[in-house]
KOLGULO-656568 format. One record per residue (C-alpha): x, y, z; residue number from 1. Coordinates in nm, 4 decimals, padded with zeros to 6 digits, always signed. Layout:
BEGIN
SITE        x        y        z resi
SITE        X        Y        Z  NUM
...
END
This chain:
BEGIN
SITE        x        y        z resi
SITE +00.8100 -01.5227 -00.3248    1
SITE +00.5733 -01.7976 -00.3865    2
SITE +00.7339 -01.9624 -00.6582    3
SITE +01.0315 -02.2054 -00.5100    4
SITE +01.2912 -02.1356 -00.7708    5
SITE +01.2711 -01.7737 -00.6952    6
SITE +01.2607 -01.8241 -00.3613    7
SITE +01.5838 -02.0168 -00.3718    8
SITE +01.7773 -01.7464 -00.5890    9
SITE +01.6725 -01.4900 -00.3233   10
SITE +01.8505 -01.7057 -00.0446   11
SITE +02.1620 -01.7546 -00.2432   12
SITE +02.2187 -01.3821 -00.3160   13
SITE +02.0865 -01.2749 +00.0228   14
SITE +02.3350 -01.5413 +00.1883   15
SITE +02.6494 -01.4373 -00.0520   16
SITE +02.6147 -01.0816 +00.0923   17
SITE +02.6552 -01.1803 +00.4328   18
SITE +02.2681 -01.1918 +00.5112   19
SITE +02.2004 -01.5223 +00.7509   20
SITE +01.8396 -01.6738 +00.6312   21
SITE +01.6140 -01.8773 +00.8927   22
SITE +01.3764 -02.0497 +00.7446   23
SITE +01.0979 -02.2193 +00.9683   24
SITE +01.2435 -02.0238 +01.2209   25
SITE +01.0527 -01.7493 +01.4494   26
SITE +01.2002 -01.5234 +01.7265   27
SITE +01.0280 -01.5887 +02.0696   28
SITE +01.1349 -01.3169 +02.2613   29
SITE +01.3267 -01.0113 +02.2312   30
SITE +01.5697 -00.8310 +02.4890   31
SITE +01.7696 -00.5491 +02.5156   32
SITE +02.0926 -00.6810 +02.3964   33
SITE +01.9651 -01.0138 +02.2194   34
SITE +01.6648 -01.2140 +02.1101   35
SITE +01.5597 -01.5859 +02.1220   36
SITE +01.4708 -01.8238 +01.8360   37
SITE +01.2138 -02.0925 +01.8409   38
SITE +01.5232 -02.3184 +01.7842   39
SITE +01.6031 -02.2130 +02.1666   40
SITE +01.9128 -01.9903 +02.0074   41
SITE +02.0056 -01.6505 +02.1698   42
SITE +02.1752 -01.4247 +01.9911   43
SITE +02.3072 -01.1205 +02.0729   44
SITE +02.2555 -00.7903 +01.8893   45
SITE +02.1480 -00.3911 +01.9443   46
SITE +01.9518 -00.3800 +01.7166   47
SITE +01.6136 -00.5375 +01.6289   48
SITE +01.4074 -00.4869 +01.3108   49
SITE +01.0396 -00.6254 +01.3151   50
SITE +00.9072 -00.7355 +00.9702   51
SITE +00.5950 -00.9533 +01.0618   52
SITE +00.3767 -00.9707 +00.7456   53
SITE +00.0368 -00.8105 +00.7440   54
SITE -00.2263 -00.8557 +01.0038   55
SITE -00.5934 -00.6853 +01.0813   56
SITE -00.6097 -00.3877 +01.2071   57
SITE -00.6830 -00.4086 +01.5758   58
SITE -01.0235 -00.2776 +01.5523   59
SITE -01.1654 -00.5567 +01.3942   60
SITE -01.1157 -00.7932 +01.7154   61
SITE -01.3815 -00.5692 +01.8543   62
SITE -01.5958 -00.6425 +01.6346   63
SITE -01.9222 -00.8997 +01.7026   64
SITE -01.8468 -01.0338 +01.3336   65
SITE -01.6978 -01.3658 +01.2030   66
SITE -01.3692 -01.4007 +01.1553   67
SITE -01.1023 -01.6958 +01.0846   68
SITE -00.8346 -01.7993 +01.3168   69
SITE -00.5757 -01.4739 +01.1869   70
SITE -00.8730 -01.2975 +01.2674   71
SITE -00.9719 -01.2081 +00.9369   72
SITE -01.3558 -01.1375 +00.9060   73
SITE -01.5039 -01.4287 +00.6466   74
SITE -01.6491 -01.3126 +00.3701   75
SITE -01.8110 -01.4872 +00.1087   76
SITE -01.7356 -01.3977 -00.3147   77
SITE -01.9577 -01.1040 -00.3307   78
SITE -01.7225 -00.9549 -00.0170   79
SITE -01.9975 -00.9609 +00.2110   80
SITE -02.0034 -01.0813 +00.5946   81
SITE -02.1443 -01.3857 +00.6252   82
SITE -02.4352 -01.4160 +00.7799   83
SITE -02.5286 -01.0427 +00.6622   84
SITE -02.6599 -00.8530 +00.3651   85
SITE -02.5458 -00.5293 +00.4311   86
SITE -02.1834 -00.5212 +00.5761   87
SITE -01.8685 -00.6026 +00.3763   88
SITE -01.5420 -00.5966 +00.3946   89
SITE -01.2153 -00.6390 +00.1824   90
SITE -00.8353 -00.5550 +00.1972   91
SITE -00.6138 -00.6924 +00.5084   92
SITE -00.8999 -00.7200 +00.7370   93
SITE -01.0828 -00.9561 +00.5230   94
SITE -01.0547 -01.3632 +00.4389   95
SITE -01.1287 -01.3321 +00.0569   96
SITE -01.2314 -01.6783 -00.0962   97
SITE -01.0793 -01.7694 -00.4291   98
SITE -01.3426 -01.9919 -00.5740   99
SITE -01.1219 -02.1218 -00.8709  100
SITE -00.8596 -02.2846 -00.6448  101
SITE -01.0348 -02.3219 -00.2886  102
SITE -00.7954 -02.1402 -00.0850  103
SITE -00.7999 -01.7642 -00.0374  104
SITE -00.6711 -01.4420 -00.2137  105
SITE -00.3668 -01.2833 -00.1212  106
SITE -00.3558 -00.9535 +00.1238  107
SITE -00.1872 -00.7307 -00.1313  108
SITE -00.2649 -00.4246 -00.2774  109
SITE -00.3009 -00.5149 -00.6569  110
SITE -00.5883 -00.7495 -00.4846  111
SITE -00.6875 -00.4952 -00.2306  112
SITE -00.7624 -00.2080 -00.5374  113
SITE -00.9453 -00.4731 -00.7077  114
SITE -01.1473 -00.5863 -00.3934  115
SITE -01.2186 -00.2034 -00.3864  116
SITE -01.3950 -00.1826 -00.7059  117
SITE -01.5933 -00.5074 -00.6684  118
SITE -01.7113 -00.3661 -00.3220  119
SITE -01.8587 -00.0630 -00.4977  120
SITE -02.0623 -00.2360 -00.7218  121
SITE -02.1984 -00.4618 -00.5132  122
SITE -02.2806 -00.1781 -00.2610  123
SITE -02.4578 -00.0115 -00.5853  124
SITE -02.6121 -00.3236 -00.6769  125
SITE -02.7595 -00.3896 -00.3047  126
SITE -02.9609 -00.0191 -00.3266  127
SITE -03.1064 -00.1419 -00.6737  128
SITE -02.8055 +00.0183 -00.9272  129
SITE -02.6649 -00.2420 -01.0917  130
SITE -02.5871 -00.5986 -01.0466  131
SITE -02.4006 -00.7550 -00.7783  132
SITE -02.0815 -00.9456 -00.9057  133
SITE -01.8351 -01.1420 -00.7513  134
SITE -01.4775 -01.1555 -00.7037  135
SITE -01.2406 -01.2846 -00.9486  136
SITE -00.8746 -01.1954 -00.9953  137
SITE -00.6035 -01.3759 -01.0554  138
SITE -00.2166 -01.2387 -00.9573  139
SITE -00.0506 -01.0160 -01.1934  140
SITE +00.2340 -01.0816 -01.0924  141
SITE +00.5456 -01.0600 -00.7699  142
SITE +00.8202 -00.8592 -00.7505  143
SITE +01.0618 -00.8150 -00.4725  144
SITE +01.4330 -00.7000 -00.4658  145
SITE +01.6811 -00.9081 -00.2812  146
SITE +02.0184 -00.6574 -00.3133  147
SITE +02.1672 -00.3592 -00.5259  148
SITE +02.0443 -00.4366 -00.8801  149
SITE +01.9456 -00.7684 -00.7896  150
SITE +01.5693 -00.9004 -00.7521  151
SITE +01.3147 -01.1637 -00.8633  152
SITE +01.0003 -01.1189 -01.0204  153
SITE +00.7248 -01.3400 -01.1609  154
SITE +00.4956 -01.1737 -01.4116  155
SITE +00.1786 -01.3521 -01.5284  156
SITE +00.4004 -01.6659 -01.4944  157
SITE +00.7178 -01.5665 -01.6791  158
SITE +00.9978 -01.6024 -01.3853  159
SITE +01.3111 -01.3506 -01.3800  160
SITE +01.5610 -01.2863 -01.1142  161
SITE +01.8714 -01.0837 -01.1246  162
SITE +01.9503 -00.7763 -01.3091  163
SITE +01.6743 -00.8296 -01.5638  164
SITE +01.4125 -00.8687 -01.2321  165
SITE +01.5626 -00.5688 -01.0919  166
SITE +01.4897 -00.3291 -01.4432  167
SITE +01.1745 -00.4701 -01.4466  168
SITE +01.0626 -00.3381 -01.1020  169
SITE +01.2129 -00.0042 -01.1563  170
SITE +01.0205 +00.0170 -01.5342  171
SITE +00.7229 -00.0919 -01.3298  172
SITE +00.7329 +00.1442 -01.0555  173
SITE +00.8646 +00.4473 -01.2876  174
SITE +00.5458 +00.4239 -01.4955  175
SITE +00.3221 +00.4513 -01.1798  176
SITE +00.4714 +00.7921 -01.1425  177
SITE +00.2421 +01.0664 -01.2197  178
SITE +00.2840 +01.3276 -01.4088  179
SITE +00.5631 +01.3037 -01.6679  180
SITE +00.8156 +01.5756 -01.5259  181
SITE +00.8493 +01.3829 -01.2483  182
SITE +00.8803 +01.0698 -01.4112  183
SITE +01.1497 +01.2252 -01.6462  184
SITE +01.3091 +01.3465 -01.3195  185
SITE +01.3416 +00.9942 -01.1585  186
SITE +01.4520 +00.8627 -01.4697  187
SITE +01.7768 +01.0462 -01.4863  188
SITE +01.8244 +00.9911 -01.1338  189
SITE +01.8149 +00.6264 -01.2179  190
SITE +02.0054 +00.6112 -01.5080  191
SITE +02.2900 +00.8263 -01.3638  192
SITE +02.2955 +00.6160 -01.0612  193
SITE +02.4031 +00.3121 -01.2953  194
SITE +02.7135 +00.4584 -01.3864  195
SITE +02.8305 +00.6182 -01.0321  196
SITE +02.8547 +00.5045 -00.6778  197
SITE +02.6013 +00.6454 -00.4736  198
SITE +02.6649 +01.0152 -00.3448  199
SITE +02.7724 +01.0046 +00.0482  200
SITE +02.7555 +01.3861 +00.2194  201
SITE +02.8873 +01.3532 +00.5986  202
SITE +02.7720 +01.6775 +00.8019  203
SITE +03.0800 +01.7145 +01.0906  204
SITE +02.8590 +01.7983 +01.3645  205
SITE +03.0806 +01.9291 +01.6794  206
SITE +03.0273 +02.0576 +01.9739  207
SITE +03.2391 +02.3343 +02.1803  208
SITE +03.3979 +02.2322 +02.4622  209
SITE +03.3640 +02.4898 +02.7517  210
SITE +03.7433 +02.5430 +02.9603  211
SITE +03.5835 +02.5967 +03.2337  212
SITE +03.2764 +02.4621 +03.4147  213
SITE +03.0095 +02.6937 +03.4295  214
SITE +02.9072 +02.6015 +03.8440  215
SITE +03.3165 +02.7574 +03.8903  216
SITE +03.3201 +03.0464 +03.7506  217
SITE +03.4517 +03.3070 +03.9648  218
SITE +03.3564 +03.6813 +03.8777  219
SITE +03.6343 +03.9923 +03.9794  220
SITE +03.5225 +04.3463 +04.0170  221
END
């Protein structure tokens, strides 16, 4: 989360249930049985999961175009190349420029959809349909949970964290459902799932021991 109160409730929840946070920290090298920080700190574990952010596709290093040092191709407001007139590109691949504060727009997908549109119309507008318009958006909003009916959202600048954050994620994402039945569906699921623990099924998978090794048996006639 961008916003540093957030940011600081996340840590505090994620560290009460037993979750060790590293800020400024990044692993260096990764082993079988244990990884390294940047700190120089080994620590030992079997298990490893990689959460990295978002990064180009590898494609676009291929590509004779400009890019920015994360290897993002520059693009100017209109989301096309620079130094072209008839190549664009948006989305994760792309270094967006936010002309209101200087810096750049977010990789994310309520940008990305938006990109999407703009990139349309000013593909239209380049073969004489329409005119070309450039890219303006400001963040809706973030939402992230951080535990079991915990999270923290910021919407349109109104910050929320705990259980309220967490309802507000799940009324977000139920609405992007389509089609009502299923919506209804989920719903109840939801709802249910608020009043009982969560429904554990263990399969006892065996296997049959044989008495006697196959390479002695002995066959009698």
């Amino acid at each position: 989360m961008s916003d540093p109160q957030l940011a600081a409730f996340a840590e505090k929840i994620l560290g009460e249930r037993g979750t060790d946070v590293r800020t400024k920290t990044s692993v260096t090298r990764v082993d079988p049985l244990s990884f390294q920080l940047s700190t120089g700190e080994t620590v030992e574990t079997h298990t490893v999961i990689w959460a990295a952010g978002v990064a180009p596709n590898p494609l676009i290093s291929r590509l004779d175009l400009p890019k920015d040092e994360r290897g993002r191709i520059r693009v100017n407001e209109f989301l096309e190349v620079e130094g072209s007139d008839h190549i664009w590109a948006l989305g994760d691949c792309a270094r967006v420029p936010d002309t209101r504060t200087g810096k750049t727009h977010p990789p994310t997908a309520q940008h990305a959809v938006r990109e999407a549109k703009a990139t349309a119309r000013n593909i239209s507008a380049r073969y004489g349909v329409g005119e070309p318009v450039s890219f303006d958006y400001s963040t809706i909003g973030q939402m992230a949970l951080v535990g079991e009916r915990t999270g923290v959202a910021d919407v349109m600048g109104h910050l929320f964290s705990g259980f309220t954050a967490w309802f507000i994620w799940r009324t977000y994402y139920l609405l992007q459902i389509p089609q009502l039945e299923k919506r209804v569906r989920v719903m109840l699921d939801w709802t249910l799932d608020l009043f009982f623990t969560r429904d554990l099924v263990q399969l006892a998978v065996t296997r049959e021991r044989r008495l006697i090794p196959e390479k002695n048996l002995k066959f009698q006639i």
